[in-house]
C-alpha positions in Angstrom: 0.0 0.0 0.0 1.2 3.5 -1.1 1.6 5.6 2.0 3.2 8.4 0.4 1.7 11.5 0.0 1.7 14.3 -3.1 2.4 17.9 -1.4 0.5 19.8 -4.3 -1.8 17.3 -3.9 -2.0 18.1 -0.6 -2.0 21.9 -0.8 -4.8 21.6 -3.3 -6.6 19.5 -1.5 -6.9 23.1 0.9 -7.3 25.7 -1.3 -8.0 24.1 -4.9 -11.1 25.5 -5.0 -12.1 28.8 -6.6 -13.8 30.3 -3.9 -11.3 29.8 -1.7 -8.7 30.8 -3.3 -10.4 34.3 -3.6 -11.6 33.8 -0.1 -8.1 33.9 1.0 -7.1 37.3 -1.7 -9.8 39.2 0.2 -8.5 38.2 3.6 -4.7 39.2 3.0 -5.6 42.6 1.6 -7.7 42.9 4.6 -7.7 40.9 7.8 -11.1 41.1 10.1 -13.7 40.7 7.6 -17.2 40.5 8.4 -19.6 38.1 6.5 -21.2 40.4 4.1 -17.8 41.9 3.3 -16.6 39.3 1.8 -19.8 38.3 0.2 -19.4 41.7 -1.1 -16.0 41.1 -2.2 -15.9 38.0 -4.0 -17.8 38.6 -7.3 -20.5 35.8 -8.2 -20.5 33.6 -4.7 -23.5 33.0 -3.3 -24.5 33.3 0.7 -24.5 29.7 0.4 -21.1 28.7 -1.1 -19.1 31.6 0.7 -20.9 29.6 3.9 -19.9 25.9 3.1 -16.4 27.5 1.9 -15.5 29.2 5.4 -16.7 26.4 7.5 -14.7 24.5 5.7 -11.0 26.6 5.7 -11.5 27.3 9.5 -12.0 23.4 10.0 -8.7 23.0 8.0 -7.0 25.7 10.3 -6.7 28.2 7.2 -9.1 30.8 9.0 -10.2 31.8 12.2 -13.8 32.6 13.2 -14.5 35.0 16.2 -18.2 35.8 17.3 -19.0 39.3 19.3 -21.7 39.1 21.8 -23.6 42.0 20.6 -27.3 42.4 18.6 -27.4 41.9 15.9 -24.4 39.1 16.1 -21.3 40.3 14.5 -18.8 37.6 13.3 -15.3 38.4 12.1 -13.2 36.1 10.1 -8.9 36.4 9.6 -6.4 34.0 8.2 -4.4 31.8 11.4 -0.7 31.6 10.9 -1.4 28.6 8.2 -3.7 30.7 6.4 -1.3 34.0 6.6 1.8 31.5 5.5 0.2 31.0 2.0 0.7 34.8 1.0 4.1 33.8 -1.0 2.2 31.2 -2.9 0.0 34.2 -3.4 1.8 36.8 -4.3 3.6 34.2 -7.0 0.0 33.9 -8.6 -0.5 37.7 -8.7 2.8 38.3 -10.4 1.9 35.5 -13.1 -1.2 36.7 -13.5 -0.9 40.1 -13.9 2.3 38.9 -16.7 -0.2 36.9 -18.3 -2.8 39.7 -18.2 -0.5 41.8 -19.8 0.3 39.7 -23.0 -3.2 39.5 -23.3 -3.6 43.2 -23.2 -6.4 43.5 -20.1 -6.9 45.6 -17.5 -5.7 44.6 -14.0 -6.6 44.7 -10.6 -4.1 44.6 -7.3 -5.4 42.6 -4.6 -2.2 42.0 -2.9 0.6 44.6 -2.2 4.0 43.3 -3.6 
């Protein structure tokens, strides 16, 4: 029996999804982010997805979810020192992307500082 793990298998396995991926963009330009900001801030992801996609990064350790005893509730989420220790990985995405956006001739957006 094969024992041995793949790490970019691994590493996908955590943040190979779209959403999350973008999840995690929004939280390193800005830690602390309420709910609806970065329902707000993720263009096309529905209540429900942004939902199942949180719950499932702070049960793999990438996030951190802190609840305020106020009314209405007020829920902040942040990256954890996992989460925060993908912004290289990051930031290598950004500067490919914004190469490739460039051959292509298309605008561009900075969501993370270099």
């Amino acid at each position: 029996m094969n024992t041995k793990i793949c790490p970019i298998e691994a590493a996908l396995n955590l943040i190979g999804h779209k959403w999350k991926v973008l999840i995690l963009r929004n939280l390193l330009s800005r830690s602390n982010q309420r709910f609806s900001d970065l329902l707000k801030g993720i263009n096309g992801i529905s209540q429900k997805m942004l939902t199942q996609q949180l719950r499932q990064m702070e049960q793999n350790g990438l996030i951190s979810r802190k609840v305020y005893a106020e009314v209405p509730p007020k829920v902040e989420y942040s990256l954890t020192e996992l989460g925060l220790s993908l912004q290289p990985m990051l930031e290598s995405i950004s500067t490919w992307g914004k190469g490739y956006l460039a051959r292509q001739g298309k605008q561009q957006e900075d969501f993370i500082n270099d």
